[in-house]
C-alpha positions as a LaTeX table, in Angstrom:
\begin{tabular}{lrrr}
\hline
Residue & $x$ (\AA) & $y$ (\AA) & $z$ (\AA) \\
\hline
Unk1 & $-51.69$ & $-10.74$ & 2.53 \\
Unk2 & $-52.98$ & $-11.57$ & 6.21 \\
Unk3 & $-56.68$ & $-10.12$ & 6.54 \\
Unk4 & $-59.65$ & $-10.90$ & 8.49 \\
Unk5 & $-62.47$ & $-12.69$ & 6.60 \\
Unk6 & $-66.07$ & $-12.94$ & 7.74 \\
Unk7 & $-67.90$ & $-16.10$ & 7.89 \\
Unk8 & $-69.47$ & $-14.61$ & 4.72 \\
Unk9 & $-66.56$ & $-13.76$ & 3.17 \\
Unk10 & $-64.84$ & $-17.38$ & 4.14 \\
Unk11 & $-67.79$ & $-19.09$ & 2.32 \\
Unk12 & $-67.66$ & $-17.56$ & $-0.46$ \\
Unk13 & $-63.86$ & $-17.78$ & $-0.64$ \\
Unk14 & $-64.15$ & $-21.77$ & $-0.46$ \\
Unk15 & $-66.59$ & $-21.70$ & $-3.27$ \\
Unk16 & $-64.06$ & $-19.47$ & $-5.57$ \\
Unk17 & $-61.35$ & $-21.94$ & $-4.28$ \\
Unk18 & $-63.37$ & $-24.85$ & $-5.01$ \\
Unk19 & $-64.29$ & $-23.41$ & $-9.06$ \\
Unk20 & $-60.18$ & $-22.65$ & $-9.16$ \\
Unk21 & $-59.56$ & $-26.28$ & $-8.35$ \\
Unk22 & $-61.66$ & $-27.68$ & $-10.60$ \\
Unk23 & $-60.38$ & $-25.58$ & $-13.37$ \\
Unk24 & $-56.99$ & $-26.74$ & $-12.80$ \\
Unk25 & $-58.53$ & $-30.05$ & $-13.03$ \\
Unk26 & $-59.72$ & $-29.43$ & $-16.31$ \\
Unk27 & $-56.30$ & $-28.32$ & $-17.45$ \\
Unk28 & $-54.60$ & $-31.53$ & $-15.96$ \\
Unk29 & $-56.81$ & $-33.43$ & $-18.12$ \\
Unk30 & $-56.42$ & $-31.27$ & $-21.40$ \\
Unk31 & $-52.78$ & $-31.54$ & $-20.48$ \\
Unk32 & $-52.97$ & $-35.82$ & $-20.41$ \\
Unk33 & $-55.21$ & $-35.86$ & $-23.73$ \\
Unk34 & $-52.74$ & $-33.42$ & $-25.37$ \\
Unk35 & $-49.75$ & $-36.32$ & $-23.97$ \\
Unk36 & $-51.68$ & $-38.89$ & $-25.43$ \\
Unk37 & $-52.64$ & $-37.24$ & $-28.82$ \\
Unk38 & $-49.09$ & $-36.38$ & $-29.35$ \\
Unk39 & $-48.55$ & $-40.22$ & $-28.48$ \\
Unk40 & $-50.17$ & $-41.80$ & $-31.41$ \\
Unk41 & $-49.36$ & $-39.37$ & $-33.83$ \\
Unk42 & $-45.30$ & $-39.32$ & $-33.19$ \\
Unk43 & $-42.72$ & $-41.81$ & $-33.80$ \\
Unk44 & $-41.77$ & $-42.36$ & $-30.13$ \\
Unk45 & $-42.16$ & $-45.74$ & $-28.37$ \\
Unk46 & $-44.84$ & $-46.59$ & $-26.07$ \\
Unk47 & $-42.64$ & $-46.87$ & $-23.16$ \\
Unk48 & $-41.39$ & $-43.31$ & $-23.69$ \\
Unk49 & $-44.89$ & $-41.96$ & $-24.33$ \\
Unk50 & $-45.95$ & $-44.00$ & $-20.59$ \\
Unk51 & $-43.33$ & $-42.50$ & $-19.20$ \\
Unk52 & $-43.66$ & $-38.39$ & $-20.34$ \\
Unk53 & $-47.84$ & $-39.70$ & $-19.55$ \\
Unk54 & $-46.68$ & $-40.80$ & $-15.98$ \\
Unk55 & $-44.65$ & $-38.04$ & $-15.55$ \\
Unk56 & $-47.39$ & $-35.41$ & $-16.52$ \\
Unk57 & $-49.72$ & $-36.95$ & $-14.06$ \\
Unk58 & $-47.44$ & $-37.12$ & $-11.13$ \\
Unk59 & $-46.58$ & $-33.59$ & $-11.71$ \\
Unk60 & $-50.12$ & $-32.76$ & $-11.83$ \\
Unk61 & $-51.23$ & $-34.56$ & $-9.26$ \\
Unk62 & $-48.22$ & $-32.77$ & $-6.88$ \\
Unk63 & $-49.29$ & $-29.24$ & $-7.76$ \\
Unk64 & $-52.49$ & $-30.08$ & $-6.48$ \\
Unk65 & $-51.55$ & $-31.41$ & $-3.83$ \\
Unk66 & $-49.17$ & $-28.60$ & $-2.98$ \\
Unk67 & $-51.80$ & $-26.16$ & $-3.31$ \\
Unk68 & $-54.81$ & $-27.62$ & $-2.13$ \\
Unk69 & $-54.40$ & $-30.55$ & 0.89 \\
Unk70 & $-54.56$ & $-29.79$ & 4.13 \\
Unk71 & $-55.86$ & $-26.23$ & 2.92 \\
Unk72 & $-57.56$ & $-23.98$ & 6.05 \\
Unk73 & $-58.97$ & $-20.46$ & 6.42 \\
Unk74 & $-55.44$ & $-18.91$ & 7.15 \\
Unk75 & $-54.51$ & $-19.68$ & 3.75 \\
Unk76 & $-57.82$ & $-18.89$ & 1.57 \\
Unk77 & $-57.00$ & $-15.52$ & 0.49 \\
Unk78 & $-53.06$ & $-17.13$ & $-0.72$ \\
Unk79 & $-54.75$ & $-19.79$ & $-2.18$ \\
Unk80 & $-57.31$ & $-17.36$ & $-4.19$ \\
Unk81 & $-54.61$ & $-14.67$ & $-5.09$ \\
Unk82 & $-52.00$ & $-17.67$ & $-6.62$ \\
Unk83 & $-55.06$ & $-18.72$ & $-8.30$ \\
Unk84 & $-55.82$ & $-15.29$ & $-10.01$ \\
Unk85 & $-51.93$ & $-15.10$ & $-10.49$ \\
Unk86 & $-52.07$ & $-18.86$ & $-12.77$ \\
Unk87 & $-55.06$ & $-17.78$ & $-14.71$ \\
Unk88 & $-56.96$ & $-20.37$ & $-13.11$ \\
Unk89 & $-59.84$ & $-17.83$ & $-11.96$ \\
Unk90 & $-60.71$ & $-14.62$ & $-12.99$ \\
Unk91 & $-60.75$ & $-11.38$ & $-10.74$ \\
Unk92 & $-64.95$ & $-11.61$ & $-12.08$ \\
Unk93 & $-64.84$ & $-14.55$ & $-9.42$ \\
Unk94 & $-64.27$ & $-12.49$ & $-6.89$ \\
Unk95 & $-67.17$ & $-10.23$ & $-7.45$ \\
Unk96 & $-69.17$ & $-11.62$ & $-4.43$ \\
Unk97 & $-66.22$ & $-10.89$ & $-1.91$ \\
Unk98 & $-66.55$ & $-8.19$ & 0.34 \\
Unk99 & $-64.36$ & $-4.91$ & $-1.27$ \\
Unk100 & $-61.79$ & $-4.35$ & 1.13 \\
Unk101 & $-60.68$ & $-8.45$ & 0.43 \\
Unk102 & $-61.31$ & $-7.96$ & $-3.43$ \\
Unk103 & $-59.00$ & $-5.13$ & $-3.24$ \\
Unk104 & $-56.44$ & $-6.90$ & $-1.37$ \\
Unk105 & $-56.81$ & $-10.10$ & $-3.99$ \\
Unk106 & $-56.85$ & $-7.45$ & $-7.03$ \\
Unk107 & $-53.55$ & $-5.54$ & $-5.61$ \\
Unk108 & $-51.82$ & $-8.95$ & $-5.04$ \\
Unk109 & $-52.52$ & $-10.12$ & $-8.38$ \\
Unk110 & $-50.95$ & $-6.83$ & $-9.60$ \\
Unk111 & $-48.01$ & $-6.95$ & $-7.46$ \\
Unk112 & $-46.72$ & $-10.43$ & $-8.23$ \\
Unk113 & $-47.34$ & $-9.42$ & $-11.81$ \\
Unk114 & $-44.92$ & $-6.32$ & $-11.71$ \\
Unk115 & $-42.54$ & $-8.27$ & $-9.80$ \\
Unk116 & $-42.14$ & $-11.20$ & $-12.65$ \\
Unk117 & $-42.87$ & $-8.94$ & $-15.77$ \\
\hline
\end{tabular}
């Protein structure tokens, strides 16, 4: 997936990338409050409901990590295509992106999903 972005083009990627992330942060959280809904309605004990809560977070917290730290303009279009891959954005994100790079994102997208359907 190795293309050239302008500094247009690298802007605008960091702002997609930036929405993306904070989607997925939004789905971390939906994910704890679902944890801790289940919690109080269930017959588990607190200690087992800390520790699936615990283990939600850390597992949250390491996909984000994974994905996003340490993130630089060699990796913006991966970052944007695994985030159109997840659901996380939309391919209307991309809309500002120059077409060549929207194409590239949009073929991507398609690709992974042929080769895991």
């Amino acid at each position: 997936m190795l293309a050239e972005l302008t500094k247009r083009d690298k802007k605008i990627a960091r702002q997609i990338i930036e929405q993306g992330m904070m989607n997925e942060f939004m789905n971390g959280l939906a994910e704890v409050e679902k944890k801790l809904s289940e919690g109080r309605d269930g017959d588990q004990s607190p200690q087992v409901r800390w520790h699936q809560l615990y283990h939600t977070t850390v597992s949250f917290d390491k996909h984000i990590s994974r994905r996003y730290d340490d993130l630089r303009g060699s990796r913006y279009l991966l970052t944007i295509g695994v985030q159109l891959v997840d659901g996380v954005i939309s391919e209307d994100s991309l809309e500002e992106l120059s077409e060549p790079v929207r194409e590239r994102l949009i073929a991507f997208k398609n690709s992974m999903y042929e080769e895991y359907a």
